[in-house]
C-alpha positions as a Markdown table, in Angstrom:
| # | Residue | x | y | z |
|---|---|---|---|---|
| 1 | Unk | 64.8 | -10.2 | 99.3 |
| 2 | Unk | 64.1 | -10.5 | 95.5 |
| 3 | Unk | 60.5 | -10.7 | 96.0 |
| 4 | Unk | 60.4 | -7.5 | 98.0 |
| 5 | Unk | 62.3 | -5.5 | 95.1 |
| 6 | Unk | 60.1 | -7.7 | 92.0 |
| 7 | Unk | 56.8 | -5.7 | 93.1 |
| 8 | Unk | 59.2 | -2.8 | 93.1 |
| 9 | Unk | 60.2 | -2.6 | 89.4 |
| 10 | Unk | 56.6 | -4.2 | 88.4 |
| 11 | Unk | 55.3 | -0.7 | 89.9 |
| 12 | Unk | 57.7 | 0.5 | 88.3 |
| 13 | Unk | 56.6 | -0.9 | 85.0 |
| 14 | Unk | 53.2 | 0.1 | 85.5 |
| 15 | Unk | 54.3 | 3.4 | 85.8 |
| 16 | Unk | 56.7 | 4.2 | 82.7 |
| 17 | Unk | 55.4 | 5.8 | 79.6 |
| 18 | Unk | 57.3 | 5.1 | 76.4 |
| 19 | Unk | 58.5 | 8.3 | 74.7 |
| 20 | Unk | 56.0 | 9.8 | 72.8 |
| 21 | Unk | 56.3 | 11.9 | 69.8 |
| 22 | Unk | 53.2 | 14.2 | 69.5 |
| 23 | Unk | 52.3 | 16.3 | 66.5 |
| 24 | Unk | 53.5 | 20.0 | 67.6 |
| 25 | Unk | 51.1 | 21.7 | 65.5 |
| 26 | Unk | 52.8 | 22.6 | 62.4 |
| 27 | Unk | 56.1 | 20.9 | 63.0 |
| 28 | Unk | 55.1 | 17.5 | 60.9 |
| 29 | Unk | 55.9 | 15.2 | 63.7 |
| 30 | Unk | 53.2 | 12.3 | 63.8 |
| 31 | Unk | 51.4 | 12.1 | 66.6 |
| 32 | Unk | 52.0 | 8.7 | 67.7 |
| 33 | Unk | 55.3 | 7.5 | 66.7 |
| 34 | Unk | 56.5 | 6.0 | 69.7 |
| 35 | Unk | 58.0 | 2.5 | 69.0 |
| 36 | Unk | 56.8 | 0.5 | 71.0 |
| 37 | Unk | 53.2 | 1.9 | 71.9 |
| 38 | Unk | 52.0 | 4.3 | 73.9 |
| 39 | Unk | 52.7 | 1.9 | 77.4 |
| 40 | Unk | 55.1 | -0.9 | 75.7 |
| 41 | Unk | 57.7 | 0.4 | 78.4 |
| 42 | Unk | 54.9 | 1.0 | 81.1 |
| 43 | Unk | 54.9 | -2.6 | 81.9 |
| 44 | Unk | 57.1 | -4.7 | 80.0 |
| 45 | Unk | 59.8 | -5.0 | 82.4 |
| 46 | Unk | 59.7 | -8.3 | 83.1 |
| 47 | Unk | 56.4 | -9.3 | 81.0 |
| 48 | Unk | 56.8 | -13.0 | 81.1 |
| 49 | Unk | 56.7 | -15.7 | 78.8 |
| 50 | Unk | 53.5 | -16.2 | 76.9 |
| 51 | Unk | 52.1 | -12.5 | 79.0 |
| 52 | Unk | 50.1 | -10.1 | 77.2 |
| 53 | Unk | 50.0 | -6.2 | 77.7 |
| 54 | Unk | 46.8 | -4.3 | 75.7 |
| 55 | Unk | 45.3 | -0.8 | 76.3 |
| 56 | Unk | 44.6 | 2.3 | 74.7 |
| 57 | Unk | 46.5 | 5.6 | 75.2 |
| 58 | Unk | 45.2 | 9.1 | 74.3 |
| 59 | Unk | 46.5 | 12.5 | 73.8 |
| 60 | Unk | 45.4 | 15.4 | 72.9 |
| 61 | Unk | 47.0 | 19.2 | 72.2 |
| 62 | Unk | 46.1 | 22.7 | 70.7 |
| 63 | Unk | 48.8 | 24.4 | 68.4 |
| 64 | Unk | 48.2 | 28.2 | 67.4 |
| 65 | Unk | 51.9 | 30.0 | 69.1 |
| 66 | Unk | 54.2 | 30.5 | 66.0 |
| 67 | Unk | 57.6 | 30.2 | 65.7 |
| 68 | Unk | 60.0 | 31.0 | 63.7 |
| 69 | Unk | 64.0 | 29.6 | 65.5 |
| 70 | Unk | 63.5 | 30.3 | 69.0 |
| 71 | Unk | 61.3 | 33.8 | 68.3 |
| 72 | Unk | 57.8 | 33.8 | 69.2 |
| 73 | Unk | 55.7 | 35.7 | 66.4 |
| 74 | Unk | 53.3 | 37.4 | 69.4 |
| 75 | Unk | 51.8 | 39.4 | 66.8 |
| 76 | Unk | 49.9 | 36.1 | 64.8 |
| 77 | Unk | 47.7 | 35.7 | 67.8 |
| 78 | Unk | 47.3 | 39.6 | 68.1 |
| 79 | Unk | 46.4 | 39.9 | 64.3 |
| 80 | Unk | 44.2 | 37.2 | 64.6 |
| 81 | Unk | 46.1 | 35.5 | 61.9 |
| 82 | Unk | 47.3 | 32.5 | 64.3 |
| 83 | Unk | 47.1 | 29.2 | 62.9 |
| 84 | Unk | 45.1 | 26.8 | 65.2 |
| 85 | Unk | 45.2 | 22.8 | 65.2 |
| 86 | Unk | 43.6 | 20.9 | 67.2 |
| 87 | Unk | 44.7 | 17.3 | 67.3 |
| 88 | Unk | 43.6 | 13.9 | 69.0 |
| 89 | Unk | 44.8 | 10.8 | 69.3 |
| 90 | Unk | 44.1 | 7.2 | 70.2 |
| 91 | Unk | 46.5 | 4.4 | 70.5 |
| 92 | Unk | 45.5 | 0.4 | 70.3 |
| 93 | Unk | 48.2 | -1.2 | 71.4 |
| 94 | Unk | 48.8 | -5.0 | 72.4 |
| 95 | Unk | 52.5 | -6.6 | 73.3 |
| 96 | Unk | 53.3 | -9.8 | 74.3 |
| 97 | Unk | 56.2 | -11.5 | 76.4 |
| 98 | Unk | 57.9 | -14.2 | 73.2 |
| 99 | Unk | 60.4 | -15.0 | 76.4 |
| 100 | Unk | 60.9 | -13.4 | 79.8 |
| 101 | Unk | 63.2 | -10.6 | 78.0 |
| 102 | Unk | 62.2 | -11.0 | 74.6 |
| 103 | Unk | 58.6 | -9.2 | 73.9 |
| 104 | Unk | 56.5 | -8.2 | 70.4 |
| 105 | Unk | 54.9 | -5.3 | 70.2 |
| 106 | Unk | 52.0 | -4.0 | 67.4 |
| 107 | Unk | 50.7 | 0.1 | 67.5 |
| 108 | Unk | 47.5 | 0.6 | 65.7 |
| 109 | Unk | 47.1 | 4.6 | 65.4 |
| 110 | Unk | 44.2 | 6.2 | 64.6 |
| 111 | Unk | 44.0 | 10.6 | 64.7 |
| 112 | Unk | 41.4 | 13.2 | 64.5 |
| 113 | Unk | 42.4 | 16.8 | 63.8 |
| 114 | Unk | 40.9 | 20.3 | 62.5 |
| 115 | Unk | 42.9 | 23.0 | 61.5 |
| 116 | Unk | 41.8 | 26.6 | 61.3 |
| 117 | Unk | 43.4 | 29.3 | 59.2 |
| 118 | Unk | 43.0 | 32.6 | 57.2 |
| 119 | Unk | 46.3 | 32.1 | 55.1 |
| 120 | Unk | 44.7 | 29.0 | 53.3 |
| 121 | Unk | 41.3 | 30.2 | 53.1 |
| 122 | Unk | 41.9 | 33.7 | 50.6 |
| 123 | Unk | 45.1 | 34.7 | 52.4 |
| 124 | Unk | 45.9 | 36.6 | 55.8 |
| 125 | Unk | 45.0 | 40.6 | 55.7 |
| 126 | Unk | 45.7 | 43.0 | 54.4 |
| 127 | Unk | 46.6 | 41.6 | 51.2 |
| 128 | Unk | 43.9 | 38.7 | 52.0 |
| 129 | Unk | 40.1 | 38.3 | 52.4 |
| 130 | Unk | 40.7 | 37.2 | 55.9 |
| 131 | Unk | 38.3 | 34.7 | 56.4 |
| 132 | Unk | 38.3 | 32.5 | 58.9 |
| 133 | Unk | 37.7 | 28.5 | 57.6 |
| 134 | Unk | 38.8 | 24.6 | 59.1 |
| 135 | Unk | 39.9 | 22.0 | 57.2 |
| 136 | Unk | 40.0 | 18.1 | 59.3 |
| 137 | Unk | 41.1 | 14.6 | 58.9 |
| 138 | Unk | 41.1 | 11.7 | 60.2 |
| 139 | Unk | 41.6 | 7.8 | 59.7 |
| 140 | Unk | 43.9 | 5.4 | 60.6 |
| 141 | Unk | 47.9 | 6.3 | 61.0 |
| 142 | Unk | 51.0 | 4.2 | 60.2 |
| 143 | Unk | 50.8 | 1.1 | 62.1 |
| 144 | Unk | 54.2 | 0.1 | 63.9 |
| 145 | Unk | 55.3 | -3.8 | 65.0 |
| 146 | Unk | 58.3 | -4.6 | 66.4 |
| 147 | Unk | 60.1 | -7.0 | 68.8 |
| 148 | Unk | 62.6 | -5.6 | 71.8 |
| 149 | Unk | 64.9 | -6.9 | 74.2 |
| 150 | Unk | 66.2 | -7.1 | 77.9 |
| 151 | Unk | 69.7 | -6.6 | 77.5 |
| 152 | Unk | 69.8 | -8.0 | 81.2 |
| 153 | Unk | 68.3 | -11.1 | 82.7 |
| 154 | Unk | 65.5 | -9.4 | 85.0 |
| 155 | Unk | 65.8 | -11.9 | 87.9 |
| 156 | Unk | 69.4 | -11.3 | 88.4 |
| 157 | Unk | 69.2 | -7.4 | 87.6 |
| 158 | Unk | 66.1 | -6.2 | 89.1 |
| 159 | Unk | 67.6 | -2.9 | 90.4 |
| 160 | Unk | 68.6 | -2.1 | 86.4 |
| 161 | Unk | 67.8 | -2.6 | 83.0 |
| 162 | Unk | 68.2 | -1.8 | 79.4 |
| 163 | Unk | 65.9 | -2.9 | 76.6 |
| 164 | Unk | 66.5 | -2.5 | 73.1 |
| 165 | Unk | 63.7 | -2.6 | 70.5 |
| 166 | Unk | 63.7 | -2.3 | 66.6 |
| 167 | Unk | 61.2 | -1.8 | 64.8 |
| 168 | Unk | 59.3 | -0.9 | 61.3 |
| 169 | Unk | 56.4 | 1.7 | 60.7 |
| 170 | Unk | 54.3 | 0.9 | 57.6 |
| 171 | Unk | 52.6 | 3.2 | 55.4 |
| 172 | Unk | 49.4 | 2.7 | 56.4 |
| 173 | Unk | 47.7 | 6.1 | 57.2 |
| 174 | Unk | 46.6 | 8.4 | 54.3 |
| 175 | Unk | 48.6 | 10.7 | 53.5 |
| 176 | Unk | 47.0 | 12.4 | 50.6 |
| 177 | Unk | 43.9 | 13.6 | 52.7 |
| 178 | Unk | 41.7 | 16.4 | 51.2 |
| 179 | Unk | 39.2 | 18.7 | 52.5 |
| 180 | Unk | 37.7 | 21.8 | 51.2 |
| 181 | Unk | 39.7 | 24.9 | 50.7 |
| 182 | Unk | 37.4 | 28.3 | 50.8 |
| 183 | Unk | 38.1 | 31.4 | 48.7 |
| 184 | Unk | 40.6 | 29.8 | 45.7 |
| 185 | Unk | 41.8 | 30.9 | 42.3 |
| 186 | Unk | 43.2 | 34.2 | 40.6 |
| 187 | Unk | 39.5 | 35.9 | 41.5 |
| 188 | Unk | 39.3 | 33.8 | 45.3 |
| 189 | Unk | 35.9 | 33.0 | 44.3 |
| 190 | Unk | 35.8 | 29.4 | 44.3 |
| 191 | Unk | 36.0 | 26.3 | 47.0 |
| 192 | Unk | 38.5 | 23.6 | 45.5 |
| 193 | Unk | 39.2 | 20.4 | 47.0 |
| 194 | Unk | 42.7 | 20.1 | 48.2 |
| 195 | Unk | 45.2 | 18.4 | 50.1 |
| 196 | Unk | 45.3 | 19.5 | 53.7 |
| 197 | Unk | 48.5 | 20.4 | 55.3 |
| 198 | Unk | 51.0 | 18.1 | 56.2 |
| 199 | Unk | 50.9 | 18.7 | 60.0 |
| 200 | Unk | 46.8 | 16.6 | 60.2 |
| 201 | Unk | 48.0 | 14.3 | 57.8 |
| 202 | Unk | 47.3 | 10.7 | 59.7 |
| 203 | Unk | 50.5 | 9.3 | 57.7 |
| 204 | Unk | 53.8 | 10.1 | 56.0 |
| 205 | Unk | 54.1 | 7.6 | 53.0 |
| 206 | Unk | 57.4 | 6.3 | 54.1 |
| 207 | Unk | 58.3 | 2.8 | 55.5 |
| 208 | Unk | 60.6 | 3.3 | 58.6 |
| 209 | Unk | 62.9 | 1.7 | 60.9 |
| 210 | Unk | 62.7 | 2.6 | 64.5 |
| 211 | Unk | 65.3 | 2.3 | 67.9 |
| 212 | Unk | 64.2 | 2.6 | 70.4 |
| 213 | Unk | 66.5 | 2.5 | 73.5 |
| 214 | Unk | 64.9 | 1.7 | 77.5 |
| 215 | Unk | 66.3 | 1.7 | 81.1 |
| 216 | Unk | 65.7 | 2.2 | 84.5 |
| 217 | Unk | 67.7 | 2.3 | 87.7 |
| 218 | Unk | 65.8 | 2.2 | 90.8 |
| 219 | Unk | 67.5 | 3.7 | 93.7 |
| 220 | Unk | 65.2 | 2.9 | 96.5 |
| 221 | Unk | 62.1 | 1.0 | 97.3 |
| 222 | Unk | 60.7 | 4.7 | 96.3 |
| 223 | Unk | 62.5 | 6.4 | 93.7 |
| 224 | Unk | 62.9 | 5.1 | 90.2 |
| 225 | Unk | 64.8 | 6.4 | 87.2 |
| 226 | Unk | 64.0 | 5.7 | 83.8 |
| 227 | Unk | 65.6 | 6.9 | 80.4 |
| 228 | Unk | 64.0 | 6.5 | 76.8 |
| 229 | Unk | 65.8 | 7.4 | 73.5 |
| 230 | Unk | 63.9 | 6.9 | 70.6 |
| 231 | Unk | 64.7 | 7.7 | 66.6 |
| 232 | Unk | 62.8 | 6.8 | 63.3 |
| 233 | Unk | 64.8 | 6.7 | 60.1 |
| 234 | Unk | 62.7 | 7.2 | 57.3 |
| 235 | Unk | 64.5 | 6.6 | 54.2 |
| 236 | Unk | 61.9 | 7.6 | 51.6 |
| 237 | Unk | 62.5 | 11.3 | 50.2 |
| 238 | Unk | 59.1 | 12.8 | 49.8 |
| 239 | Unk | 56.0 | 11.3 | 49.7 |
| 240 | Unk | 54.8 | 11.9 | 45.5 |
| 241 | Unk | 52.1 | 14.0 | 46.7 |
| 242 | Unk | 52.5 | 17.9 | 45.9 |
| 243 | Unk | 51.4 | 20.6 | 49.0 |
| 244 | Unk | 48.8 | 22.6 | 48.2 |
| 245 | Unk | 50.0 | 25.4 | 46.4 |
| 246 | Unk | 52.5 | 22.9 | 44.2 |
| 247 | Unk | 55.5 | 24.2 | 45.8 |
| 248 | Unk | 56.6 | 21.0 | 45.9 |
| 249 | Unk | 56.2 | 17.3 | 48.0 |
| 250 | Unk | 55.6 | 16.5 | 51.0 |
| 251 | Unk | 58.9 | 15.1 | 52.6 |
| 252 | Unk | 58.8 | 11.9 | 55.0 |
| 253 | Unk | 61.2 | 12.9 | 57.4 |
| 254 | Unk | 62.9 | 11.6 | 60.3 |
| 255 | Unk | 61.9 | 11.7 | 63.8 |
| 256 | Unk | 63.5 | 11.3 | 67.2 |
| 257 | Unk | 63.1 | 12.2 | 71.3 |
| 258 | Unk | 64.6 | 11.9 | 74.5 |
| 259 | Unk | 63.0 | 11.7 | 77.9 |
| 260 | Unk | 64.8 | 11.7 | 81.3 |
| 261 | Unk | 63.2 | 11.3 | 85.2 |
| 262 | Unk | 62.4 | 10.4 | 88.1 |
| 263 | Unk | 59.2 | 8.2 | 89.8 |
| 264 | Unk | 58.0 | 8.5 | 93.5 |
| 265 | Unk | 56.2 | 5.6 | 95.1 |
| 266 | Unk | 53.6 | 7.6 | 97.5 |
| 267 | Unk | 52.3 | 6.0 | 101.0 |
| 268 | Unk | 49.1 | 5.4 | 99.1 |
| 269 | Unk | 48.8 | 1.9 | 98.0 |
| 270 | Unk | 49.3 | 2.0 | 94.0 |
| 271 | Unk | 49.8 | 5.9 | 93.5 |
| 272 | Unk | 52.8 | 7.3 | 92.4 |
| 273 | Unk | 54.0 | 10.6 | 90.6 |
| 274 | Unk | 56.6 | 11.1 | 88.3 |
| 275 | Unk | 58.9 | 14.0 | 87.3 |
| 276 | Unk | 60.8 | 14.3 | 84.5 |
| 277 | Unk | 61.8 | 16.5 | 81.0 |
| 278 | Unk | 61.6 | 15.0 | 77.4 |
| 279 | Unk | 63.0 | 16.3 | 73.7 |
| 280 | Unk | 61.1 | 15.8 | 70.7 |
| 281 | Unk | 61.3 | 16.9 | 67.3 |
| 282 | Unk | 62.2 | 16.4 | 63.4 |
| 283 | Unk | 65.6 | 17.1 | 62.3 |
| 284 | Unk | 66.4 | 19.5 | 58.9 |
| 285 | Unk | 68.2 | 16.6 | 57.0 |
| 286 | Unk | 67.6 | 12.6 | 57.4 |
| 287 | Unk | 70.2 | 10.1 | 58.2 |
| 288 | Unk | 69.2 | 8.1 | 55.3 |
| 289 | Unk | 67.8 | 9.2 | 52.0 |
| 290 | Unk | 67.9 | 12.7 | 50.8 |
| 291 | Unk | 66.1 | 15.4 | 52.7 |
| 292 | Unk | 64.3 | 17.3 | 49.8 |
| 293 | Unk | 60.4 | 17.5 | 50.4 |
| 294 | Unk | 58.5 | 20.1 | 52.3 |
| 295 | Unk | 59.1 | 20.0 | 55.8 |
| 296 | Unk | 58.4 | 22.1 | 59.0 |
| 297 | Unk | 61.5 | 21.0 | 61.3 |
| 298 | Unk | 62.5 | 21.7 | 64.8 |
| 299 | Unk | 62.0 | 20.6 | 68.2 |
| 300 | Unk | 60.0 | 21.2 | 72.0 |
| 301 | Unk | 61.6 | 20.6 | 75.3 |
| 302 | Unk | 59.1 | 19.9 | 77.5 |
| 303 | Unk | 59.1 | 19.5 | 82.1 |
| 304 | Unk | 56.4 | 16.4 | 82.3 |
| 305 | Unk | 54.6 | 16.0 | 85.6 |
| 306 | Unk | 52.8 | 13.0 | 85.7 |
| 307 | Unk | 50.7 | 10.6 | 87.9 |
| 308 | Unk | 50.2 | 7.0 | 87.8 |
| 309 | Unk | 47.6 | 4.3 | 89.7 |
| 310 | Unk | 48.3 | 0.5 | 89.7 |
| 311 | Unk | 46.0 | -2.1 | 90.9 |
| 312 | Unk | 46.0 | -5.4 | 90.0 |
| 313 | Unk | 46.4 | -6.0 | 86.6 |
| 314 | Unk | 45.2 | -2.3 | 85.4 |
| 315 | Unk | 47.3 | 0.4 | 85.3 |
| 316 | Unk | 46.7 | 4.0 | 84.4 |
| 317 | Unk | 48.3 | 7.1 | 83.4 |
| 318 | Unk | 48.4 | 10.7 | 83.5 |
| 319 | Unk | 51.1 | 13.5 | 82.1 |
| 320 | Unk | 50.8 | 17.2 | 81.1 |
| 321 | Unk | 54.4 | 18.2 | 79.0 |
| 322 | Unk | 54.1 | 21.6 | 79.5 |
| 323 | Unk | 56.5 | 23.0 | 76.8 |
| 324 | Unk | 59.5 | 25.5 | 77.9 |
| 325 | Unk | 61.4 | 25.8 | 74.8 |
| 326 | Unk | 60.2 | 25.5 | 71.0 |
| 327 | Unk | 62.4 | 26.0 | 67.8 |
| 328 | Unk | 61.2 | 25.9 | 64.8 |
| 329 | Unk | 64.7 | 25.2 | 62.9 |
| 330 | Unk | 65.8 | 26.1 | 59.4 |
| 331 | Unk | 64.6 | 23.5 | 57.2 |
| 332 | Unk | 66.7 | 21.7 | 53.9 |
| 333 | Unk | 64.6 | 23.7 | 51.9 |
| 334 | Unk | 65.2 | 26.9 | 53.8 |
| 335 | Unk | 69.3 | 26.2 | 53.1 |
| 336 | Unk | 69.1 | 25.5 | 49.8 |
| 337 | Unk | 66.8 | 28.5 | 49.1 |
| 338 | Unk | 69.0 | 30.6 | 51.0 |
| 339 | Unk | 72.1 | 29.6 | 49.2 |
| 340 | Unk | 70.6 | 29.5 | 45.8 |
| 341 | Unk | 69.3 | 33.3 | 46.1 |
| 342 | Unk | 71.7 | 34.7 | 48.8 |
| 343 | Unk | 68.3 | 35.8 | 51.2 |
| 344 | Unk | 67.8 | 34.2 | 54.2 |
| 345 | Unk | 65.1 | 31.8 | 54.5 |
| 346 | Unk | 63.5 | 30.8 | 57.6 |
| 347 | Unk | 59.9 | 29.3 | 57.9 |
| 348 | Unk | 57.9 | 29.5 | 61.0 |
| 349 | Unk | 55.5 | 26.9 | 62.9 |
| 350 | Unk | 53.0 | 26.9 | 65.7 |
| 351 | Unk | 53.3 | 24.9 | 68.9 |
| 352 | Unk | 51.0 | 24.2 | 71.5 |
| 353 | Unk | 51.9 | 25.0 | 75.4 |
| 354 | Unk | 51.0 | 21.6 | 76.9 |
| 355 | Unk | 50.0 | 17.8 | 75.8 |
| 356 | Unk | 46.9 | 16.0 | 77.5 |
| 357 | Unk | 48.1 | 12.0 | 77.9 |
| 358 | Unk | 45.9 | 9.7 | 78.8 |
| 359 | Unk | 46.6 | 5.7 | 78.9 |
| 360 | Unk | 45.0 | 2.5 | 80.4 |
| 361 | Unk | 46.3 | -1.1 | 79.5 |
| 362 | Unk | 45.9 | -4.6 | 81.4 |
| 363 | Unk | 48.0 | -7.8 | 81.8 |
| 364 | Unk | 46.8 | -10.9 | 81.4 |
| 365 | Unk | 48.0 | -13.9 | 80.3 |
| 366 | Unk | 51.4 | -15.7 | 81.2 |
| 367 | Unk | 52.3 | -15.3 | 85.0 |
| 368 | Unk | 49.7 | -12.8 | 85.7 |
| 369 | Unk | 48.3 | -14.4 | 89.3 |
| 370 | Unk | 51.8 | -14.6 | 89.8 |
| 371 | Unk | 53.0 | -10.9 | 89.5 |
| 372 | Unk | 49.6 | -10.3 | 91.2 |
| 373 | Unk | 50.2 | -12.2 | 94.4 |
| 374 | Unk | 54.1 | -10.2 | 94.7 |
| 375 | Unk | 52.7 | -7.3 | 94.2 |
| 376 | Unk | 50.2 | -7.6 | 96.9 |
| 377 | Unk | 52.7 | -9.1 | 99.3 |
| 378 | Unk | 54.6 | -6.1 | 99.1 |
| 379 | Unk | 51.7 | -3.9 | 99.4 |
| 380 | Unk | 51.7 | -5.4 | 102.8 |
| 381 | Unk | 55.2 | -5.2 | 103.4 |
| 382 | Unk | 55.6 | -1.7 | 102.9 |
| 383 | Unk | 52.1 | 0.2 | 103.9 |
């Protein structure tokens, strides 16, 4: 009976996404800051001793709908004043079973963006030139490591699980990127190099400590649910480098998400669709450290359809978050300001309406032939 519900939750494994936290345009949310890897979840429930898990993950999104709470500014895109990113992302990821329940991980990031705007390039109109001009990046991001664990033993509890991973995010992506900046100074007659905004910057500056929480609960031989909870504390204040204008630093703030669904094995061998919602976003004040800094908080709740084929040791992955509610919250800055002068302050930020994900990865290693033969056993079993 175990063997028929092992293929079960491997499926299942090679199914799961971990949460991940995508830059929504001007919100400063790195793109990749999942901790444990774009598919660390996907198959590591019950990646066996000396197994390893490798594979590449991409996303992609378009920004230019801004916010400013839960108000859409319609008029920026009628104006033609709209800010527009337009991000992409790649994921190297490789994990590796230390036991049968206690697994490494290692994320190496790497982003490409472009970021169009009037407002940086001689100011919006009236008051502005209103010329239209990009700025990009790109470069490696903040490489994460970690190490998690099955709070259950996975033979003896294969219809649930919990894992709990910790883990730390290094510094390692630039955060001081420059690019040229189109109609500067007191005449707006000259092109200065500066530092881009802090939404296409491929890191924060801060080291970090991320949970990340995993479970699943499979209620038949066809439905599976699955939970992720995921938060990064970054302790470090700002950053030392000063936005553009000199307003101030760039903050390295906190990050966090929640997703929630539901998996459906389909009649056709190695196909199944999933179903589910996710939260994502940066909170106005850190749990550790102060929260000075310049930063664009708030969050996006997002319904996620998604697809998934597994054959063999390959597995690959499809979802399109399709964003129903964006906030672009009140930052620390925005309180303090508001306080200090008795206005209120209230910044805005632009969101894209959907996220392109894309991942691949393959197991090797370990018990490989052995999770391949179950899993073909109860192909045959079941179709």
């Amino acid at each position: 009976m175990r063997n028929c519900y092992f293929p079960s939750i491997l499926l299942l494994c090679c199914m799961l996404n971990c949460i991940q936290i995508y830059s929504q345009g001007c919100i400063a949310i790195r793109g990749s800051s999942c901790a444990s890897g774009n598919s660390i979840f996907s198959q590591n429930v019950n990646l066996s001793k000396g197994q390893f898990l490798s594979g590449t993950g991409f996303r992609y999104f378009k920004s230019f709908r801004h916010f400013r709470g839960t108000h859409q500014e319609k008029e920026r895109i009628e104006l033609g004043t709209e800010v527009i990113n337009h991000s992409t992302f790649l994921d190297f990821f490789t994990n590796y079973g230390i036991t049968d329940r206690l697994y490494g991980y290692t994320v190496i990031p790497i982003s490409f963006h472009k970021r169009s705007s009037m407002y940086e390039h001689g100011g919006n109109p009236p008051n502005g030139l209103g010329e239209r001009h990009e700025t990009s990046s790109s470069g490696l991001g903040d490489v994460r490591l970690g190490l998690g664990y099955w709070l259950f033993d996975p033979v003896e509890h294969m219809n649930f699980n919990y894992a709990l991973s910790l883990g730390v995010k290094l510094p390692t992506g630039k955060y001081d990127y420059t690019d040229t900046f189109y109609n500067q100074g007191d005449e707006r007659n000259k092109n200065l190099e500066a530092v881009v905004d802090q939404s296409i910057q491929p890191g924060d500056g801060g080291t970090g400590m991320t949970i990340d929480v995993q479970g699943y609960h499979m209620l038949s031989h066809s439905f599976f649910l699955n939970v992720n909870l995921y938060y990064l504390i970054n302790p470090r204040e700002t950053n030392g480098v000063l936005t553009r204008n000199g307003s101030g630093e760039f903050s390295s703030p906190d990050q966090y998400a929640v997703r929630l669904g539901t998996y459906y094995n389909t009649k056709i061998q190695g196909f199944s669709v999933y179903l589910g919602g996710r939260l994502e976003g940066v909170p106005s004040e850190d749990l550790i450290g102060g929260s000075a800094g310049y930063r664009r908080p708030g969050y996006a709740v997002s319904i996620e359809p998604g697809v998934s084929y597994n054959r063999n040791q390959y597995n690959l992955n499809l979802s399109v978050p399709v964003a129903v509610v964006r906030n672009r919250t009140q930052s620390y800055q925005d309180k303090v300001r508001t306080s200090e002068t008795g206005e209120y302050r209230h910044g805005d930020a632009a969101f894209a309406d959907y996220l392109i994900n894309f991942s691949v990865s393959y197991r090797f290693g370990g018990n490989s032939i052995k999770h391949l033969e179950m899993n073909e056993n109860f192909n045959m079993e079941n179709h």
